[in-house]
C-alpha positions in Angstrom: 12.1 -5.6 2.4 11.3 -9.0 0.7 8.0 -7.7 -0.5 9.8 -5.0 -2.0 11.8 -6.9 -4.1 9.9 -9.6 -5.4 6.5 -7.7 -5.4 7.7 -6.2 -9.3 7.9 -9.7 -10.2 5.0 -11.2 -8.9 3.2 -8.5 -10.5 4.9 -9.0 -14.2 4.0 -13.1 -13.7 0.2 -12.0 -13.3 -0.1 -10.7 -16.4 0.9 -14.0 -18.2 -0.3 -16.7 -16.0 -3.5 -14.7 -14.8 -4.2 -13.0 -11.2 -6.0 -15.7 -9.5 -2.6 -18.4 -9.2 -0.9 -15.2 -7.2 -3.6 -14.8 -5.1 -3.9 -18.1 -4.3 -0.2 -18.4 -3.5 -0.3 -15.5 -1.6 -2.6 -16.6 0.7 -0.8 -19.7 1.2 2.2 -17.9 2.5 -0.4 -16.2 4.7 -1.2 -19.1 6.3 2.1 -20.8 6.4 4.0 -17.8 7.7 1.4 -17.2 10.5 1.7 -20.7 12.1 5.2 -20.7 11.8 5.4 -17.3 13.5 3.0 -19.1 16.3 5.7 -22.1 16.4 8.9 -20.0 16.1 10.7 -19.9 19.6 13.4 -17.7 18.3 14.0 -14.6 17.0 15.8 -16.1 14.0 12.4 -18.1 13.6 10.4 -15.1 13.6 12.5 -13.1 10.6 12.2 -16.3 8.6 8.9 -16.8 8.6 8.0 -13.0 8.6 11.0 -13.1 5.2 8.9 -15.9 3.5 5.4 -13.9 3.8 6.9 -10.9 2.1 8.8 -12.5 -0.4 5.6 -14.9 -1.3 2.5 -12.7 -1.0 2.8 -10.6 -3.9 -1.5 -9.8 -3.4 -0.9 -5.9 -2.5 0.0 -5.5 -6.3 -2.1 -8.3 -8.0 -5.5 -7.6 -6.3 -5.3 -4.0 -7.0 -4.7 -5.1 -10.8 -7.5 -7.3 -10.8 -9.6 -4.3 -9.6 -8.3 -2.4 -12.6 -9.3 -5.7 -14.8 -13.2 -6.0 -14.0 -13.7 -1.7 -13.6 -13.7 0.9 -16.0 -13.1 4.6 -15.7 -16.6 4.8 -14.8 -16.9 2.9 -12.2 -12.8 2.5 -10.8 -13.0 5.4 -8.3 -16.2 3.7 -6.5 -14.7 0.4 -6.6 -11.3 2.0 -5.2 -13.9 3.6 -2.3 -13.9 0.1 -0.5 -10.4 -0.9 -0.3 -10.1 0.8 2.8 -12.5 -1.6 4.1 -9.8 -4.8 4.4 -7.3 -2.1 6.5 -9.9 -0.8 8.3 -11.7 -4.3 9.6 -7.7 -5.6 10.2 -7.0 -2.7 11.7 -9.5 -2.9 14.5 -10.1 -7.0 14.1 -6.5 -7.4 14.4 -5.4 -5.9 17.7 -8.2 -7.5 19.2 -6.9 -11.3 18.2 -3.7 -10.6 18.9 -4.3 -9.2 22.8 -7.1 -11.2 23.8 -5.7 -14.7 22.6 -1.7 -14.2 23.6 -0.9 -16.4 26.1 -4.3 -18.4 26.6 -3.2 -21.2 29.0 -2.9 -18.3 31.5 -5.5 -15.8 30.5 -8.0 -18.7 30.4 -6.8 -21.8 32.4 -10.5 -22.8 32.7 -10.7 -23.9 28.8 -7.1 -24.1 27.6 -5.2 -25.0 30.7 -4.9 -28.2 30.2 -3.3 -27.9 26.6 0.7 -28.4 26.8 0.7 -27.4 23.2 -0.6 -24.0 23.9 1.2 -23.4 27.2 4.5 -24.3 24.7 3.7 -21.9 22.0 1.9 -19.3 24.3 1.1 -17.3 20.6 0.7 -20.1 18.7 -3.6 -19.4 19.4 -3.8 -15.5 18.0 -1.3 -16.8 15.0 -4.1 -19.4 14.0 -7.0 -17.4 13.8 -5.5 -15.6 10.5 -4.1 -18.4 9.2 -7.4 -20.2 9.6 -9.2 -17.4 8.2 -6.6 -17.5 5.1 -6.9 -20.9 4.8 -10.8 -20.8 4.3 -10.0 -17.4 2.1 -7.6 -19.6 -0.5 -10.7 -22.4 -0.7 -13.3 -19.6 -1.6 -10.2 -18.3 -3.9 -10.2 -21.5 -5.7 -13.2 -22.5 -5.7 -14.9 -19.1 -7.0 -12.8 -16.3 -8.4 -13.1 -16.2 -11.8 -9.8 -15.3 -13.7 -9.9 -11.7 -14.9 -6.9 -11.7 -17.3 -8.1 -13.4 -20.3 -4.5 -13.9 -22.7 -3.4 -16.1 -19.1 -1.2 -19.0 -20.1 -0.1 -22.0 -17.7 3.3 -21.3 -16.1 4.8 -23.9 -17.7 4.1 -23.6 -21.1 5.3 -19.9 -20.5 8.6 -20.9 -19.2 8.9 -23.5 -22.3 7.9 -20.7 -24.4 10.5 -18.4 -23.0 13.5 -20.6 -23.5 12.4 -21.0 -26.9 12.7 -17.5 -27.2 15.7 -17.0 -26.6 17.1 -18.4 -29.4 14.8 -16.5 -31.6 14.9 -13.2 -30.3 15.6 -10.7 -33.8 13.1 -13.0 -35.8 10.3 -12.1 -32.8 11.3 -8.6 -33.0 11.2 -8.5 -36.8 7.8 -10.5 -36.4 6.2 -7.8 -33.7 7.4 -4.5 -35.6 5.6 -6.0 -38.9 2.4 -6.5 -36.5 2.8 -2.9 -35.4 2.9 -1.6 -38.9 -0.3 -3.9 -40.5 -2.7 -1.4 -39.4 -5.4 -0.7 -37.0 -7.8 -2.7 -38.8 -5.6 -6.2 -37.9 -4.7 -4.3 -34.5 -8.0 -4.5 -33.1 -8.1 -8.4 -34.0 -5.1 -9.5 -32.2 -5.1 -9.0 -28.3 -2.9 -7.4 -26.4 0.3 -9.2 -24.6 2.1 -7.9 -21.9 5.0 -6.1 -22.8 8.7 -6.6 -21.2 9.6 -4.3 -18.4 12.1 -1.9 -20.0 9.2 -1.5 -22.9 6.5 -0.7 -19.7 8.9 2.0 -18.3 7.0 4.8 -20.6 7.4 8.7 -19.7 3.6 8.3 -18.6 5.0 5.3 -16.4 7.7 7.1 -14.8 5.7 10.2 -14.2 3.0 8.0 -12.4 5.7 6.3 -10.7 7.3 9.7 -9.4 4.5 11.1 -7.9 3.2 7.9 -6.5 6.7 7.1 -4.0 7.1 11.1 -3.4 3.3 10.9 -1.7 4.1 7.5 -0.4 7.2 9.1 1.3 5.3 12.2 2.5 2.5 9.8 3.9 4.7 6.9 5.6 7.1 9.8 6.7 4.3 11.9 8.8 2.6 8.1 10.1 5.9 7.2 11.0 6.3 11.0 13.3 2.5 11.3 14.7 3.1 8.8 17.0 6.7 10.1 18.1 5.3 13.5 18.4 2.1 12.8 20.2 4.5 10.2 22.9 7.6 13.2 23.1 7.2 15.3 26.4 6.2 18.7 25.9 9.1 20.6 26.8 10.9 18.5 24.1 8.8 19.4 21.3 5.8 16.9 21.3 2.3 16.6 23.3 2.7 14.6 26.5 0.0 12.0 25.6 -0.1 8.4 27.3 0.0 5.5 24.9 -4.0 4.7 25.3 -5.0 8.3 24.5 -2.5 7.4 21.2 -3.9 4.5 20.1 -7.2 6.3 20.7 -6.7 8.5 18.4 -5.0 7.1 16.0 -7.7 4.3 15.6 -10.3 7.0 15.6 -8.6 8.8 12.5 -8.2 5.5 10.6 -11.8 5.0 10.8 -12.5 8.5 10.3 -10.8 8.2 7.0 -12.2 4.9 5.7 -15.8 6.0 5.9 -14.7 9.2 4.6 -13.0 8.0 1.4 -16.1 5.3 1.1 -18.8 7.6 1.0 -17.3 10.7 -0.8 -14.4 9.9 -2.7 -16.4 9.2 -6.2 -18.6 11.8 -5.8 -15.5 14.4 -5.7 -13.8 12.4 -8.2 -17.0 12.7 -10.4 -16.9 16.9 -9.7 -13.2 17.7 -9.5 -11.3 14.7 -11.5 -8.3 12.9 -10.1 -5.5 15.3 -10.8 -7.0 17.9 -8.4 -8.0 15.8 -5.5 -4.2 14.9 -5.8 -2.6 17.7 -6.0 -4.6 19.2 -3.1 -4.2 16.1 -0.9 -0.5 16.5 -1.4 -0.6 20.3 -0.8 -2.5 19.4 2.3 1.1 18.2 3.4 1.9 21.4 4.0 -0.2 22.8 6.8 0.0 19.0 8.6 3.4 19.2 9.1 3.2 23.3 10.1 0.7 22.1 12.7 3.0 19.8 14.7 4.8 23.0 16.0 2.1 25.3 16.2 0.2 22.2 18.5 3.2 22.0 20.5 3.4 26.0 21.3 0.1 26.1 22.0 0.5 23.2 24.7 3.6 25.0 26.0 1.9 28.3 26.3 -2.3 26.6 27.3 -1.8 23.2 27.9 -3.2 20.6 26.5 -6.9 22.2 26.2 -9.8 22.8 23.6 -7.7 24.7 21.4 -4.5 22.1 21.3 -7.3 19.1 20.4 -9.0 21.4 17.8 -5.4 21.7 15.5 -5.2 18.4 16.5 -8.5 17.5 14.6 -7.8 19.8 12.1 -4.7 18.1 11.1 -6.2 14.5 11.0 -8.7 16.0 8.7 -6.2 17.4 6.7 -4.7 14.2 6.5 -8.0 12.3 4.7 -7.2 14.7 2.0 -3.8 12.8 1.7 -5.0 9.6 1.9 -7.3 10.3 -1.1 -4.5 10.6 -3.1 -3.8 6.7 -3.3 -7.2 5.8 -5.6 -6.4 8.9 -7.1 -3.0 7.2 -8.2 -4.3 4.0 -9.2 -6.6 5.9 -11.8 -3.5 7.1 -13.6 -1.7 3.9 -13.0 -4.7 2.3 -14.8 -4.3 5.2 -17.9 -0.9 5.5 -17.9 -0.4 1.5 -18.7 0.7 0.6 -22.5 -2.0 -1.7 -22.7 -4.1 -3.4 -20.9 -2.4 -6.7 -20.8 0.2 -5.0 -19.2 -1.6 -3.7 -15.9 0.1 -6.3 -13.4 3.4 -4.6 -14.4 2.8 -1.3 -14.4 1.1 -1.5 -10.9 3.8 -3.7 -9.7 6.2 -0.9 -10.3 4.1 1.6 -8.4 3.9 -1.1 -6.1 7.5 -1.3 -5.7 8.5 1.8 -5.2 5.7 2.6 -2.0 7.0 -0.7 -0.8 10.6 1.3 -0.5 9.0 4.3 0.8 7.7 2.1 3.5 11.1 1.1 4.2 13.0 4.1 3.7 10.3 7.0 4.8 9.4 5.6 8.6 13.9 5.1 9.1 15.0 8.4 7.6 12.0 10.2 9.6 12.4 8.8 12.9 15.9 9.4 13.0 16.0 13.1 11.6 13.3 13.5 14.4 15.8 11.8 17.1 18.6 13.9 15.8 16.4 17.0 16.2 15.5 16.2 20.1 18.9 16.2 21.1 20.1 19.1 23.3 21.9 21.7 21.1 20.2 20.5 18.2 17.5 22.5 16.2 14.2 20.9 17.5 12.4 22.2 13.7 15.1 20.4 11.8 12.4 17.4 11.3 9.9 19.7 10.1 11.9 20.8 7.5 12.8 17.3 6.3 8.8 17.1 6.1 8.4 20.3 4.6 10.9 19.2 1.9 9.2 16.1 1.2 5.8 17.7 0.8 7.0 20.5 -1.6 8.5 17.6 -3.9 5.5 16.0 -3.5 3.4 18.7 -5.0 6.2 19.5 -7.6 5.5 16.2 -9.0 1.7 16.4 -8.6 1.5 19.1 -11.3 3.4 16.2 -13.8 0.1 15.0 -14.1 -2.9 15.6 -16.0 -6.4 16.9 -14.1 -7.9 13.5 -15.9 -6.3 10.5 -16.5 -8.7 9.5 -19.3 -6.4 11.9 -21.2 -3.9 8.8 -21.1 -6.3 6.3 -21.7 -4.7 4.1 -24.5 -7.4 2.1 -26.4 -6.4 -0.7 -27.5 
């Protein structure tokens, strides 16, 4: 929730003061928030410091926009093939820390029996080990990241210049609609500067920005019900698996996908353009949420055999299609921008709004699927939430254009 509503803002400041103070900062409340999660002996303690992460690290928005910065449409969709990489290294890193380190004065008396500190704060130890690695992250930051955004101004001789604005606001209109009308000739002289939010919201903008939280819901929304579905006894609906079987699987998929989208996603880019390996990702919606009670009736009526595991593999296949559909999106996010000066805040409104579906998609989803396992209730009624979702999804899918060099905007 806090990185929802101060990720939009983070986003606009990176595109005045440059990318690399955000990042920085970002990683500070990495580190901060993680020891005092370690420290916090009360559940108060843990909000708070999980509240200042998410209101601080506005990096989900800014790094993607300093991909945009050093990458061109030639060369975006390979870069965009390793950001799975982070996820998929935390993902199985992560876990890892967090079990094997938790409560090391007892796990381990032999090295860390003796520390008070630790047998105090038994989660202090797996809260470290990111912070530490932030920490040493923020130095290399510093030290050297090179700045991609090159109009960046220091923030307070943007605040400065801001109240001095104010004052002046229909002599700096007046100013910029005479620069608009000079000509291309001066146009190409003087760079680009990032424009005010209501002037970013564009019809390109709000198409992007559509079809970008519709998938976003349609992804979080199924993520949110695998689990649920694969947990829920079989006579209720579900598939009868243990929670290590779960995890299992679900870890196996992740990886399945991140190797997937590194090695092939340019290559089909490259053949079939962006607009078509989004719309059928999001079409691929569809049969992934027909599978869930297919799967089940098939358990019911064989058990849980070859043929129940082969629809299961057949819908986590499905679902690499969908997660192709997020460098997809930040290829028209890229186009669809006014200029390029204004990149941060046109990804931070993308941003934004998959931050909401993150909130709002998992809730509404989990609870139409606990309504729909109630006795006397229709047990489909969830699937038909998702089948809504996924047809609105592909609705707004055909908003778009096959290639989003079609919006490119040279400036």
């Amino acid at each position: 929730m806090a990185q929802a509503l101060t990720i939009l803002h983070w986003s606009q400041l990176s595109d005045h003061i440059g990318r690399k103070p955000l990042i920085l900062t970002a990683l500070f409340a990495i580190a901060v928030s993680m020891f005092s999660f370690g420290l916090s002996k009360t559940f108060v303690g843990l909000v708070i410091s999980r509240v200042f992460c998410g209101a601080f690290n506005g990096s989900n928005g800014v790094v993607k926009s300093m991909v945009m910065d050093i990458t061109d449409t030639t060369n975006l969709p390979k870069a965009y093939g390793y950001m799975p990489l982070p996820l998929m290294l935390g993902t199985i890193v992560g876990p890892l820390v967090g079990g094997s380190l938790s409560r090391p004065a007892d796990r381990f008396p032999n090295i860390f029996g003796r520390s008070e500190l630790l047998k105090t704060y038994p989660y202090l130890l797996p809260c470290a080990v990111p912070a530490i690695f932030a920490s040493v992250a923020w130095l290399v930051t510093y030290f050297r990241f090179k700045e991609s955004v090159s109009t960046s101004a220091p923030l307070l001789g943007l605040l400065k210049g801001w109240f001095s604005r104010q004052s002046h606001t229909q002599h700096s209109m007046t100013s910029s609609n005479a620069m608009v009308s000079s000509g291309a000739a001066n146009s190409e002289q003087v760079p680009s500067k990032p424009l005010p939010l209501r002037a970013s919201l564009t019809p390109k903008v709000l198409t992007v920005t559509a079809s970008y939280v519709t998938m976003a819901v349609l992804y979080m929304a199924f993520s949110s019900i695998l689990p649920l579905f694969y947990a829920t006894p079989i006579e209720l609906g579900g598939l009868s698996l243990d929670p290590p079987r779960i995890g299992a699987i679900l870890a196996a998929s992740g990886l399945a996908h991140g190797i997937f989208q590194l090695l092939f996603y340019a290559r089909l880019n490259d053949r079939f353009g962006a607009g078509a390996i989004h719309t059928a990702g999001v079409s691929s919606g569809i049969p992934i949420v027909i599978l869930f009670p297919v799967i089940n009736v098939l358990a019911r009526v064989h058990g849980v055999g070859l043929i129940v595991w082969l629809c299961v593999a057949v819908q986590h296949a499905l679902t690499t299609s969908l997660m192709m559909c997020y460098p997809c999106m930040a290829l028209f996010i890229r186009a669809a921008a006014p200029n390029r000066a204004s990149l941060g805040t046109t990804n931070g409104i993308a941003q934004m709004v998959a931050a909401g579906a993150r909130i709002i998609a998992p809730a509404s989803a989990a609870s139409v699927f606990s309504y729909s396992m109630r006795e006397g209730h229709d047990a489909w009624m969830v699937y038909y939430y998702l089948m809504a979702i996924a047809f609105l999804a592909l609705g707004t899918s055909l908003l778009l254009p096959r290639d989003p060099s079609v919006w490119e905007v040279r400036q």
